[in-house]
C-alpha positions in Angstrom: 2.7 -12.4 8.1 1.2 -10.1 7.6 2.5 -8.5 4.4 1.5 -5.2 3.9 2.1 -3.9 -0.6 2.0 -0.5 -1.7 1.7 0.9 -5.0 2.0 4.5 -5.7 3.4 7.3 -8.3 7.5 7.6 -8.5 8.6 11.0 -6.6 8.9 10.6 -2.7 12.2 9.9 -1.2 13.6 7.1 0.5 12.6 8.8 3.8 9.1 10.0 2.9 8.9 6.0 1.8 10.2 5.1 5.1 8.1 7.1 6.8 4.7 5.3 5.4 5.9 1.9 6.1 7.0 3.0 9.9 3.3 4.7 10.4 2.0 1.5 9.4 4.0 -0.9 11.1 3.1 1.4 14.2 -1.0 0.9 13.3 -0.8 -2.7 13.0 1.3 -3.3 15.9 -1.5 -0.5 17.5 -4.6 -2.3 16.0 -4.1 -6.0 16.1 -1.3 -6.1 18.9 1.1 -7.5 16.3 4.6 -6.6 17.1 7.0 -5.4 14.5 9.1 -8.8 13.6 6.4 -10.5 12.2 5.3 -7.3 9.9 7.1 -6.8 6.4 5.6 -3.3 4.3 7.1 -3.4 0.0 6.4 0.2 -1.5 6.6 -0.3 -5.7 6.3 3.2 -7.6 4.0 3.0 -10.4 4.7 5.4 -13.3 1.5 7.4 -14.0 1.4 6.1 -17.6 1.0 2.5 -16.1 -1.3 2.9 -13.0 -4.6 2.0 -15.0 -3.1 -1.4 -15.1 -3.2 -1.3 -11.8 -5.8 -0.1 -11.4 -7.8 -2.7 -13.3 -5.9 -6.1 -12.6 -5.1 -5.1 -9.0 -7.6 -2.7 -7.7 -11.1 -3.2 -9.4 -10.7 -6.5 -10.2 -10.6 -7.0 -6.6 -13.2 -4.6 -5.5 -14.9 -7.3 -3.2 -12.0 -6.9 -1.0 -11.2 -3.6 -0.6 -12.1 -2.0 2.5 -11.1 1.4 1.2 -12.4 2.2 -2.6 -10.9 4.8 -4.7 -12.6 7.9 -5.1 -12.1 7.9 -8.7 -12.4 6.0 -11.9 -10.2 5.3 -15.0 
C-alpha cells in the first residue's frame, strides 16, 4: 500500500515505462515519507481506439476523486 495504476497510449519503451514508475516511487517516498517496499506502480497501455472507455468508466465516472482533471473531453 499504496498502489499507484497507470493508463496510457501503447508506444514508450520498457525504460521510458520504468522511468515513470521510478519518478513516482521517488515523490511518494519524497511527499509522504513512504519508503520504496511498501510502494507498487502497474502501467497498462490503452490503445487509442479504447481510451474513451476509460475515459468514461474510469476517469469521469470518478470525477469526485480526481485531484488532477483532464483537460479535455470525449
Amino acid at each position: 500500500m499504496p498502489h499507484i495504476s497507470i493508463k496510457m497510449f501503447p508506444g514508450k519503451t520498457e525504460e521510458e515505462k520504468q522511468l515513470i514508475a521510478d519518478k513516482i516511487v521517488n515523490d511518494f517516498m519524497e511527499l509522504l515519507g513512504y519508503g520504496a517496499d511498501p510502494l507498487s506502480v502497474s502501467i497498462e497501455e490503452v490503445p487509442k481506439t479504447e481510451w474513451k472507455n476509460v475515459y468514461d468508466n474510469e476517469i469521469m465516472s470518478k470525477e469526485d476523486k480526481l485531484y488532477k482533471k483532464p483537460g479535455y473531453k470525449l
